[in-house]
VMD Tcl script that builds the backbone (N, CA, C; Angstrom):
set m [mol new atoms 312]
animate dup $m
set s [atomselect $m all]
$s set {name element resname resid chain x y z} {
  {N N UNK 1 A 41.041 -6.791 31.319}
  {CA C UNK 1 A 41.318 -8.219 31.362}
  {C C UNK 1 A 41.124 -8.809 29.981}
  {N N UNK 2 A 41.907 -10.162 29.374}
  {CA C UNK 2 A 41.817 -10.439 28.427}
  {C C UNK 2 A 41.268 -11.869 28.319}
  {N N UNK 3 A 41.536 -12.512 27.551}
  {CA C UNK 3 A 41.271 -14.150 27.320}
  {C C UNK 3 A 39.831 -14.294 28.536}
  {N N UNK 4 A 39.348 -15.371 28.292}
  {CA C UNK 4 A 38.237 -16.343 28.787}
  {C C UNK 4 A 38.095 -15.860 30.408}
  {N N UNK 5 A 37.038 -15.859 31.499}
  {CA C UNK 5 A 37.400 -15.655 32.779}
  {C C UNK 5 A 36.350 -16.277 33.212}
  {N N UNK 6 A 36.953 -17.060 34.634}
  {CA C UNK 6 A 35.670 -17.591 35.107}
  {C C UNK 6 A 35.756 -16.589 36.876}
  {N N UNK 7 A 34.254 -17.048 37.544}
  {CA C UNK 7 A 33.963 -16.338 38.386}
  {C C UNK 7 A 34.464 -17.194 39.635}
  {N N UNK 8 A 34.854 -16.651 40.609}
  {CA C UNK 8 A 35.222 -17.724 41.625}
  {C C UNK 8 A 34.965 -16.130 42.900}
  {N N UNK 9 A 34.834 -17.415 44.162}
  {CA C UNK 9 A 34.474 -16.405 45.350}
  {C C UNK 9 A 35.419 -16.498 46.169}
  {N N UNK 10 A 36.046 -15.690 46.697}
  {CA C UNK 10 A 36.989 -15.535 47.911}
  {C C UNK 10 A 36.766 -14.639 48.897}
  {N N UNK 11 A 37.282 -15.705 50.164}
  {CA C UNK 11 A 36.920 -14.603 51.526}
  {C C UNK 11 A 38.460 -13.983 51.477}
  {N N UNK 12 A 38.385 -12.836 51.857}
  {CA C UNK 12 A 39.313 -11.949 52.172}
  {C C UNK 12 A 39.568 -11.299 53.271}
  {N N UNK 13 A 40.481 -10.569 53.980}
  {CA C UNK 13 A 40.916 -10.052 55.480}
  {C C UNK 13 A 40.238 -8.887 54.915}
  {N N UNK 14 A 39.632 -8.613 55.612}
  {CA C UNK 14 A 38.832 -6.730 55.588}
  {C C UNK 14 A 39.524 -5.786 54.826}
  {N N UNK 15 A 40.486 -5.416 55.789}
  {CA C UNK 15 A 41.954 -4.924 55.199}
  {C C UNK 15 A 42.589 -4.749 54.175}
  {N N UNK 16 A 42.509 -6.005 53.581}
  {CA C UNK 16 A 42.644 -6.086 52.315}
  {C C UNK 16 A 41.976 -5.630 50.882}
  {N N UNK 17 A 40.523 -5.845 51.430}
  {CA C UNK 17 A 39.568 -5.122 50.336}
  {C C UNK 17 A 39.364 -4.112 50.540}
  {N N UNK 18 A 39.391 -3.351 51.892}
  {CA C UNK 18 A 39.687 -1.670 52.047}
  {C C UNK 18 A 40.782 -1.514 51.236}
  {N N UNK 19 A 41.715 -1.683 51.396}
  {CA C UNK 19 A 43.193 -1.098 50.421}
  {C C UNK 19 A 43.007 -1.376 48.916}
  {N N UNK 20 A 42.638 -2.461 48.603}
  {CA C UNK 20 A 42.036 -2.990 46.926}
  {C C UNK 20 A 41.156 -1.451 46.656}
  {N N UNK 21 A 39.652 -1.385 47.473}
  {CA C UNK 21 A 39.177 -0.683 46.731}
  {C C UNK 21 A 39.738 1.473 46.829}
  {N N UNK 22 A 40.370 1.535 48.058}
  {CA C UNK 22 A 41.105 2.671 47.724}
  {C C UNK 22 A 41.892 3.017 46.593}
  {N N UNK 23 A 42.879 2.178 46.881}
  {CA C UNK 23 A 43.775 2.025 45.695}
  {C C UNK 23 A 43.030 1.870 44.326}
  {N N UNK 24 A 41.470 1.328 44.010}
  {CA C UNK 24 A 40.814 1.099 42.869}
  {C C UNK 24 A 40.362 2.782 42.459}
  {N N UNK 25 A 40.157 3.112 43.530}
  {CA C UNK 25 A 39.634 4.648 43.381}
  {C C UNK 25 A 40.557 5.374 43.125}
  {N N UNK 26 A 41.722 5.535 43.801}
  {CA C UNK 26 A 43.002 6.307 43.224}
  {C C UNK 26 A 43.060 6.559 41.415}
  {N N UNK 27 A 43.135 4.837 41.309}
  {CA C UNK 27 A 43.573 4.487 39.923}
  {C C UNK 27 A 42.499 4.537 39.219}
  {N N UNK 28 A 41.399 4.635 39.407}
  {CA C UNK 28 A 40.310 4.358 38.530}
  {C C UNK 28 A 39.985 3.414 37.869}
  {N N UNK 29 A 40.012 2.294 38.780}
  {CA C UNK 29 A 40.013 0.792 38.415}
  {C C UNK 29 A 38.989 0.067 39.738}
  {N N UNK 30 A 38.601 -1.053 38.743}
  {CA C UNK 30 A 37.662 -2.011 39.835}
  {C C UNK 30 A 37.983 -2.956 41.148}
  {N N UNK 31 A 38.036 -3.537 42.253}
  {CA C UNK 31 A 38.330 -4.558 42.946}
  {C C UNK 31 A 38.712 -5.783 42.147}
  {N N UNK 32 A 38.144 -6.102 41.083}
  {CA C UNK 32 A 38.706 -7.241 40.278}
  {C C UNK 32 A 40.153 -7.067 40.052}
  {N N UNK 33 A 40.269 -5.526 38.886}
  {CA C UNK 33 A 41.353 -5.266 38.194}
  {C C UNK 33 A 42.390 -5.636 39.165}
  {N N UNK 34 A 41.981 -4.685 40.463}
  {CA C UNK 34 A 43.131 -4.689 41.317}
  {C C UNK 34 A 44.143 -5.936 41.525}
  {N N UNK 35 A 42.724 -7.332 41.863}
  {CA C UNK 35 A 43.325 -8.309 42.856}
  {C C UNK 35 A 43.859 -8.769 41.378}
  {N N UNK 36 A 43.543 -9.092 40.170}
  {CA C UNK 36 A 43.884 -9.939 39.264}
  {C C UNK 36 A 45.279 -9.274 39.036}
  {N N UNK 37 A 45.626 -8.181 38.897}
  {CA C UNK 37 A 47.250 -7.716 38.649}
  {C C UNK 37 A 47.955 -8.087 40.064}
  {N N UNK 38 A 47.424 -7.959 41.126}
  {CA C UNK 38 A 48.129 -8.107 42.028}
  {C C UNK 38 A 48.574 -10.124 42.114}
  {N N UNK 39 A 47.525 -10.701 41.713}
  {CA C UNK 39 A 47.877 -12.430 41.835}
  {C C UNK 39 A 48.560 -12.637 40.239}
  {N N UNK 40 A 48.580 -12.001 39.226}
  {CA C UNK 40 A 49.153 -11.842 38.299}
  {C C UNK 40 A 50.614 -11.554 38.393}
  {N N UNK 41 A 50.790 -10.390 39.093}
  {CA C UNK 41 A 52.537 -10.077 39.778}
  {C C UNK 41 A 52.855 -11.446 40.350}
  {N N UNK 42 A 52.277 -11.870 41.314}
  {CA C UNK 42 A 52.570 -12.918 42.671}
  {C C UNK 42 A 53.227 -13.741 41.868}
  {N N UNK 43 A 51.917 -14.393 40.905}
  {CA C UNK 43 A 52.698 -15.688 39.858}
  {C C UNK 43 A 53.898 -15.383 39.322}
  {N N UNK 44 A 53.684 -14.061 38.651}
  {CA C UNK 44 A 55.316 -13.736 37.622}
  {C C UNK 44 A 56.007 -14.650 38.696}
  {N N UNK 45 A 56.215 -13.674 39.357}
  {CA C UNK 45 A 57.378 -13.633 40.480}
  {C C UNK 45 A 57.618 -14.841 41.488}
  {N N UNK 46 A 56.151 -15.902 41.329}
  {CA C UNK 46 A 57.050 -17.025 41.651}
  {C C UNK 46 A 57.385 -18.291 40.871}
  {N N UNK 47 A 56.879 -18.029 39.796}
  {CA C UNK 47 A 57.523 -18.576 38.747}
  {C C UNK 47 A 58.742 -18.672 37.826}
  {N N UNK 48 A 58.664 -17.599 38.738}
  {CA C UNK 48 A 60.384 -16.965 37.508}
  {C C UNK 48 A 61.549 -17.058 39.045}
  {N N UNK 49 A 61.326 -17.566 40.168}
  {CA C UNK 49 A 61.647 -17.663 41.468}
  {C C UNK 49 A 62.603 -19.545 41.107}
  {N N UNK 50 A 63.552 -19.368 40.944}
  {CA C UNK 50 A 64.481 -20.228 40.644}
  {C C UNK 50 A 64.246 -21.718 42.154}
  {N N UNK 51 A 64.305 -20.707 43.199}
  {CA C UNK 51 A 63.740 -22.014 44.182}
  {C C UNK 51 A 62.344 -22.486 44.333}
  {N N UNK 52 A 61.327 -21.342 43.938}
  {CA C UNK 52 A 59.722 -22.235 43.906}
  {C C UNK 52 A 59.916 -23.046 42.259}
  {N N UNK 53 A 60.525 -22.854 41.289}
  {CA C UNK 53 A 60.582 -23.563 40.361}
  {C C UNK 53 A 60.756 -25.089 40.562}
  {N N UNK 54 A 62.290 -24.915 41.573}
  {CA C UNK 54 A 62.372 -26.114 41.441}
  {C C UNK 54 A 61.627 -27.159 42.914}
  {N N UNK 55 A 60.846 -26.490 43.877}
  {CA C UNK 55 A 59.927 -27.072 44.425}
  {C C UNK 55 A 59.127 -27.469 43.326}
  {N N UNK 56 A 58.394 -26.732 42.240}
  {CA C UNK 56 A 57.306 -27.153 41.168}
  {C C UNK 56 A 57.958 -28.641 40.482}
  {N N UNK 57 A 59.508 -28.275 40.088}
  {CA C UNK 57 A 59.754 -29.483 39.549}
  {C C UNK 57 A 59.330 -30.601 40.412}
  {N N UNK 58 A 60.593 -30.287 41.721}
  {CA C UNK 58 A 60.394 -31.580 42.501}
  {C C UNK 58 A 58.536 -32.385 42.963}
  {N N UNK 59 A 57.772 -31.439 43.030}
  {CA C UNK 59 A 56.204 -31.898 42.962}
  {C C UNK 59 A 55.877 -32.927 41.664}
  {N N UNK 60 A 56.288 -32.092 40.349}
  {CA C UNK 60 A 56.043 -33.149 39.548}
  {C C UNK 60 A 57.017 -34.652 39.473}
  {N N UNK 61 A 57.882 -34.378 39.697}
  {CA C UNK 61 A 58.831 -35.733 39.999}
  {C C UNK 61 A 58.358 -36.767 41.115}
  {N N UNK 62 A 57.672 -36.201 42.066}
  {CA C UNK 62 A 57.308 -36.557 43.161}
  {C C UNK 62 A 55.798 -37.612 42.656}
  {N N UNK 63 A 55.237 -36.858 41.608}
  {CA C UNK 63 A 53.736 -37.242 41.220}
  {C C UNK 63 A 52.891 -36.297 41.385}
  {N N UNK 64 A 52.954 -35.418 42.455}
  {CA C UNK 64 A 51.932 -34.486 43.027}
  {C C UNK 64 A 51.230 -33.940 42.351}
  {N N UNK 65 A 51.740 -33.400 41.262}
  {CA C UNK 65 A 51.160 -32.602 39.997}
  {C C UNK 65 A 51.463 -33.238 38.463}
  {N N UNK 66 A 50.885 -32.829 37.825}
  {CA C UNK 66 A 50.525 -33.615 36.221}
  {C C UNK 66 A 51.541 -32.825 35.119}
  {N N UNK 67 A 51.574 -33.167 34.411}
  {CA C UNK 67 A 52.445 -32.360 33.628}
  {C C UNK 67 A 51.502 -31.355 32.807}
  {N N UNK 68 A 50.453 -31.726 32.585}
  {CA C UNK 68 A 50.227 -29.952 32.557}
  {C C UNK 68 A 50.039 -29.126 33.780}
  {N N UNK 69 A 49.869 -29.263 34.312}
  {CA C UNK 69 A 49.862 -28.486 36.055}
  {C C UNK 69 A 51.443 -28.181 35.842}
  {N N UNK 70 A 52.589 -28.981 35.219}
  {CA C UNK 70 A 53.441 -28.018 35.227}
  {C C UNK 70 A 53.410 -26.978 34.551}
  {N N UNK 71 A 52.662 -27.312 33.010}
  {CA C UNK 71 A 53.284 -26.624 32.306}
  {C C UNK 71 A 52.681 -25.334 31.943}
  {N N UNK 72 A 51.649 -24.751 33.067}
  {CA C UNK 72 A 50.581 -24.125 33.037}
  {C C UNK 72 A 51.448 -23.091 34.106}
  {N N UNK 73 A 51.943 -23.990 35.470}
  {CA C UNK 73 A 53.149 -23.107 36.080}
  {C C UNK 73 A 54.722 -22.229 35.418}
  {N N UNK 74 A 55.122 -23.207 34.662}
  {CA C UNK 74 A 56.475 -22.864 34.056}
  {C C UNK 74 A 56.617 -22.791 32.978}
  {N N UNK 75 A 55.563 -22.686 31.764}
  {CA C UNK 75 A 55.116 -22.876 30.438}
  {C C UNK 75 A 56.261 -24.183 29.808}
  {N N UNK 76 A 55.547 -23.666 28.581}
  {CA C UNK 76 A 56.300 -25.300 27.944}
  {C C UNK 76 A 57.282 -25.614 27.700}
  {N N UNK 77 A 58.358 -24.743 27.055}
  {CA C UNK 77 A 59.744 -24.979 27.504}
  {C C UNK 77 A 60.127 -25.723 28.519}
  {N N UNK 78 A 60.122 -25.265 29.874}
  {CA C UNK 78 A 60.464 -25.306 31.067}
  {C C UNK 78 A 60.025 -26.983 31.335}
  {N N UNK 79 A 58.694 -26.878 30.955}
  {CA C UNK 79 A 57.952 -28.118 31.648}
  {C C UNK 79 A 58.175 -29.520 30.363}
  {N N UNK 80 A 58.837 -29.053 29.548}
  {CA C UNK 80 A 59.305 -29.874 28.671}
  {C C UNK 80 A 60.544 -30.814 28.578}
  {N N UNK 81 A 61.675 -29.528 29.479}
  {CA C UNK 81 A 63.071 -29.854 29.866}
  {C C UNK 81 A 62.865 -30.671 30.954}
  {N N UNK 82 A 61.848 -30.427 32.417}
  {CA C UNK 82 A 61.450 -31.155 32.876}
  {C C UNK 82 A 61.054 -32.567 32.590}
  {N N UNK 83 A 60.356 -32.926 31.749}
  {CA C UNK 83 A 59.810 -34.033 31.498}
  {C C UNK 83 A 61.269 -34.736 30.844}
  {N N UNK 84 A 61.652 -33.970 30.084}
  {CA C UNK 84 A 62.601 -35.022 29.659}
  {C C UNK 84 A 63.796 -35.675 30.791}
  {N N UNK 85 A 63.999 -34.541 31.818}
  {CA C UNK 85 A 64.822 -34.932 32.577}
  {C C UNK 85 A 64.110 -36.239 33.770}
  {N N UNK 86 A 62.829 -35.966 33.864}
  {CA C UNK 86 A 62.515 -36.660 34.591}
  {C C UNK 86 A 62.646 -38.451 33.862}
  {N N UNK 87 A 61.995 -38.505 32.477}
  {CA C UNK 87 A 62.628 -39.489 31.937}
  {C C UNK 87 A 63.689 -40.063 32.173}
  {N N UNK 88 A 65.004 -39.382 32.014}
  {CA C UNK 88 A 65.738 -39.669 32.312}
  {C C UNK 88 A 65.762 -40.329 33.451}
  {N N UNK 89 A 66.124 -39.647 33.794}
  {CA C UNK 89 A 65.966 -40.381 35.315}
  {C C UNK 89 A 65.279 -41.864 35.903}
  {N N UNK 90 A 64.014 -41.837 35.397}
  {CA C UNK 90 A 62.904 -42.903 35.376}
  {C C UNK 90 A 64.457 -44.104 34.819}
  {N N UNK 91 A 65.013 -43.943 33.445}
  {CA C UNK 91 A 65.676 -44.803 33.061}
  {C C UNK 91 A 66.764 -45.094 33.598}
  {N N UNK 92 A 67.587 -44.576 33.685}
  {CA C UNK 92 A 68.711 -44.324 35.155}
  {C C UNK 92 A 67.652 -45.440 36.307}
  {N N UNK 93 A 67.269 -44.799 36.777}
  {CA C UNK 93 A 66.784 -45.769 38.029}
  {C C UNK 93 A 66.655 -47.609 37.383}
  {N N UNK 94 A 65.894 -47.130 36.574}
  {CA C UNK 94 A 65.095 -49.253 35.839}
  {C C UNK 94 A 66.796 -49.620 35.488}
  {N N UNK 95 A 67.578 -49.167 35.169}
  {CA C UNK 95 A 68.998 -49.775 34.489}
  {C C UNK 95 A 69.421 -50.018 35.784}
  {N N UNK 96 A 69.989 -49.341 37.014}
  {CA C UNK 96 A 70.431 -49.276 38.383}
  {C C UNK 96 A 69.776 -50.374 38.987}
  {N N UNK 97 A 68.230 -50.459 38.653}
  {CA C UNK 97 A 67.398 -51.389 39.940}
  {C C UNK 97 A 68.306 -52.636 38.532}
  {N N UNK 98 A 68.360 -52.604 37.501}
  {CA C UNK 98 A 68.429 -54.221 36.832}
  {C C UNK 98 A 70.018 -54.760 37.145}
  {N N UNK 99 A 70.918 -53.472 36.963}
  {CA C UNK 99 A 72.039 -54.044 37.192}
  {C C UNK 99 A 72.624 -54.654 38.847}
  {N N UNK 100 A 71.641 -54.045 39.936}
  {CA C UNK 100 A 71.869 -54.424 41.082}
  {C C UNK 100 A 70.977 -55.767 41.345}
  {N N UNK 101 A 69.924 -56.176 40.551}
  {CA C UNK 101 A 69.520 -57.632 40.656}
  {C C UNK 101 A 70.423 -58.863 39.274}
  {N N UNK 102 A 71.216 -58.097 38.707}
  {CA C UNK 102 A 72.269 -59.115 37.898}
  {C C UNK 102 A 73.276 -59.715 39.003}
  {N N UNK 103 A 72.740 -61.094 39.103}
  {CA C UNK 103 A 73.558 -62.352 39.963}
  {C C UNK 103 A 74.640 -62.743 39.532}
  {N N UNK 104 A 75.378 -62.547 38.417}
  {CA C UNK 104 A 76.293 -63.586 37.450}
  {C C UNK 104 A 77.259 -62.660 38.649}
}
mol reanalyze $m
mol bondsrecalc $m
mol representation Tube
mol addrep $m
């Protein structure tokens, strides 16, 4: 494992940590190693997942999440094009709401 790590506790299905630590023994690796590559894959893969992406967008558009909470999901590129589009938009709407309250 690399960079900074903090400790956190999780309950798990039995099952699951039987197969973690087999599989740890196979490979010659710890219960950590295991689960951290295995939630490591998960993310790749739903991040790079074109429809949970754009659930992530729609959350931040929504408010739900912050823009770094995006950009921690979809790195900065991604969460950048985001923001700008969401701008957009924001302005689009304030021009739409002004021109539909213009009385003349």
């Amino acid at each position: 494992m690399s960079g900074e790590t903090k400790r956190v506790n999780f309950n798990f299905p039995q099952h699951l940590v039987e197969q973690a630590d087999v599989l740890g023994e196979v490979e010659q690796r710890d219960r950590t190693e295991i689960v951290v590559t295995a939630l490591r894959e998960y993310l790749h893969d739903a991040t790079t997942d074109e429809q949970i992406v754009q659930e992530v967008a729609g959350a931040y558009y929504d408010g739900r999440i912050d823009f770094e909470q995006l950009r921690v999901l979809v790195g900065p590129e991604k969460a950048g094009n985001f923001r700008l589009l969401k701008q957009q938009l924001d302005e689009e709407f304030i021009h739409d709401v002004a021109e539909s309250m213009d009385f003349e």
